[in-house]
C-alpha positions in Angstrom: 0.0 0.0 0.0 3.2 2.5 0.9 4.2 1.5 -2.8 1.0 2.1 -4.3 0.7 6.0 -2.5 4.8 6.8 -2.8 4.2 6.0 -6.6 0.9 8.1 -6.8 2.6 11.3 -5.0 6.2 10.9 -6.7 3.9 11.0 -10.4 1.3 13.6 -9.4 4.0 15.7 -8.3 5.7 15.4 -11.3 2.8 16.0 -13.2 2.0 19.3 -11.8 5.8 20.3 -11.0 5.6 20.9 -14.9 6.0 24.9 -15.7 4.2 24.7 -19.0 0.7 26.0 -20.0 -2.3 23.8 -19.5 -5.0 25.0 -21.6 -5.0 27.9 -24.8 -8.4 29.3 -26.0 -8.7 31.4 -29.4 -10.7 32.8 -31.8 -11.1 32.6 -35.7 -12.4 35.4 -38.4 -13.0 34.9 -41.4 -14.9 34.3 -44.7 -14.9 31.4 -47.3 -17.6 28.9 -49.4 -20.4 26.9 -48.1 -23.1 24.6 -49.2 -24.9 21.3 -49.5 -27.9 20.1 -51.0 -27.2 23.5 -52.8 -24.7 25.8 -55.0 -22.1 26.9 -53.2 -22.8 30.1 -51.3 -19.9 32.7 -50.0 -20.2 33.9 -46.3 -18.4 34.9 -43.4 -17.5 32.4 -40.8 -16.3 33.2 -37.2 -15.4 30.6 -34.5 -14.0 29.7 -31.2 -11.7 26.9 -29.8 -10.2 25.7 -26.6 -7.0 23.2 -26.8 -5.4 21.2 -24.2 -1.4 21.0 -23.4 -2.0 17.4 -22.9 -0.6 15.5 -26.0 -2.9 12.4 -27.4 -0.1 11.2 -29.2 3.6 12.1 -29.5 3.1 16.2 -30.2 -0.5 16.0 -31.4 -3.0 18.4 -29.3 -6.5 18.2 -28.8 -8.6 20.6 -29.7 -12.3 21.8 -29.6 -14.2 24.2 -31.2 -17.2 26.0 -32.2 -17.7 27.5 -35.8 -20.6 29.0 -37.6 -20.4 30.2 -41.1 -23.5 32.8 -43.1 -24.0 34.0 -45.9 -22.5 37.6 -46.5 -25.9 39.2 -47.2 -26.7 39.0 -44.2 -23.8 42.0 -42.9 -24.3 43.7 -46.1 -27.0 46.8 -45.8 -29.5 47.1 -47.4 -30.6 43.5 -47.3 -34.2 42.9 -48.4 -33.5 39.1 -48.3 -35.6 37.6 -45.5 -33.4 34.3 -45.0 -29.9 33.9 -44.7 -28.2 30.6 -45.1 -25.5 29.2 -42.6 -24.0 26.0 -41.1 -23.6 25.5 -37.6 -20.4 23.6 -36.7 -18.8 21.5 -33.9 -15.0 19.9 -34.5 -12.9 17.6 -32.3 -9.2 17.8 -34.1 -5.6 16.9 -33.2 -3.1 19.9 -33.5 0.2 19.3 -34.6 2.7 22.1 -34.6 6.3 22.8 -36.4 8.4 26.0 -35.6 10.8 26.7 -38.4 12.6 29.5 -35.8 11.6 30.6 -32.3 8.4 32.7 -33.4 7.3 31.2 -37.1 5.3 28.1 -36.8 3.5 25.6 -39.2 0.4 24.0 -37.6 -1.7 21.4 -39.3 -4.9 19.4 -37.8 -7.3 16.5 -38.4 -10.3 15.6 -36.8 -14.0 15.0 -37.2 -16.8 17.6 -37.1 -20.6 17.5 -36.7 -22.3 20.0 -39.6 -26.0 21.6 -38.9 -27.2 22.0 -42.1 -29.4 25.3 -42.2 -28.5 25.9 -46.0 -32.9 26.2 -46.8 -35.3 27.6 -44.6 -36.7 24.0 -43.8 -33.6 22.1 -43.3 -32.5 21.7 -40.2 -29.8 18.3 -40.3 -26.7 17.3 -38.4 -24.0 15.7 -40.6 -20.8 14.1 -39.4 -17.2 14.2 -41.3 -14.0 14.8 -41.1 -12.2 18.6 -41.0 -8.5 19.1 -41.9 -6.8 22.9 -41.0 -3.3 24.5 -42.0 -2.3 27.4 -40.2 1.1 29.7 -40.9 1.4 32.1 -37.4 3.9 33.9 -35.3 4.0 33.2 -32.4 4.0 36.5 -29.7 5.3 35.1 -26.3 9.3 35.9 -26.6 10.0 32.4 -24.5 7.4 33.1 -21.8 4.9 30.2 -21.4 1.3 32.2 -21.6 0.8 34.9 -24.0 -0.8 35.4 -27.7 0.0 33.2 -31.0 -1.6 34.8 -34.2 -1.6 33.1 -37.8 -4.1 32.8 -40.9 -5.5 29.8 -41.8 -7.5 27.4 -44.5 -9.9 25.1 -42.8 -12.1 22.3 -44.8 -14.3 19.9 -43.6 -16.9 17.6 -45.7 -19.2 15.5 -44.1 -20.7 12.2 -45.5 -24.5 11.3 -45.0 -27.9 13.0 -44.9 -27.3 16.8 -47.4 -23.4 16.7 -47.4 -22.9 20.2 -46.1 -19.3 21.4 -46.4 -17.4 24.2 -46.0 -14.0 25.9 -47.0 -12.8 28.9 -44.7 -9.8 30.8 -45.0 -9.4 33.0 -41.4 -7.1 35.0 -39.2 -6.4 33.2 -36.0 -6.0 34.7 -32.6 -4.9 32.1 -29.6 -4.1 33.1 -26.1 -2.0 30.3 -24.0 -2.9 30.3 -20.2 
């Protein structure tokens, strides 16, 4: 039982002993093509994301996110359009990252998402898939562990049952590291 308790507090302590940042959340702006069961419409997409500093696999992140995606008629004035088409979006993705000097940095991810389809007034589907993301950023924290990272990005993701909605967004990225 000492064993068993000496091991415990010996790798907890360890574990938390760690100076490095546990959790980053960010933010994504943007505009790009959606569509489904229809042509492919151009909008805006925003989104948020939280990401964990606990790998999954050797120096592959989780992260979570949040996007939605609308037409761009719908922030243009002037608009006698009643409905606006969008796609609601949820992704689970691992994050990979490669630093070509202390500040540049390469980050690619791959994951599957879950698609709302809202593309007619009457449709109202979830659709599951896949999302892949490539990000080019600099990196803001001089060394320090917390501070900002900033990039632009393409993000795709296709999903494969019920209308097929997809999207394509190219973004600026925003993520601060806690």
């Amino acid at each position: 039982m000492k064993i068993k308790v000496i091991a415990f507090l010996f790798f907890s302590m360890a574990y938390f002993s760690f100076a490095q940042p546990v959790v980053s959340t960010g933010a994504v702006v943007g505009g790009g093509m959606f569509s489904a069961t229809s042509a492919s419409v151009g909008g805006f997409s925003t989104g948020v994301f939280g990401e964990l500093n606990f790998p999954m696999f050797e120096e592959v992140y989780p992260r979570a996110g949040f996007l939605f995606i609308k037409d761009f008629n719908a922030i243009l004035p002037n608009t006698k359009k009643t409905y606006h088409p969008y796609i609601l979006g949820i992704y689970f993705k691992g994050i990979t990252s490669q630093y070509f000097d202390n500040r540049i940095f390469l980050e690619e991810g791959v994951g599957v998402t879950a698609l709302n389809d809202h593309t007619f007034s009457d449709s109202d589907l979830w659709d599951y898939g896949v999302v892949l993301s490539f990000s080019v950023g600099v990196d803001l924290r001089n060394y320090e562990l917390r501070g900002f990272k900033v990039g632009a990005g393409v993000e795709y993701a296709i999903t494969f049952f019920e209308t097929l909605p997809q999207y394509t967004s190219v973004h600026l990225q925003c993520q601060y590291l806690f």
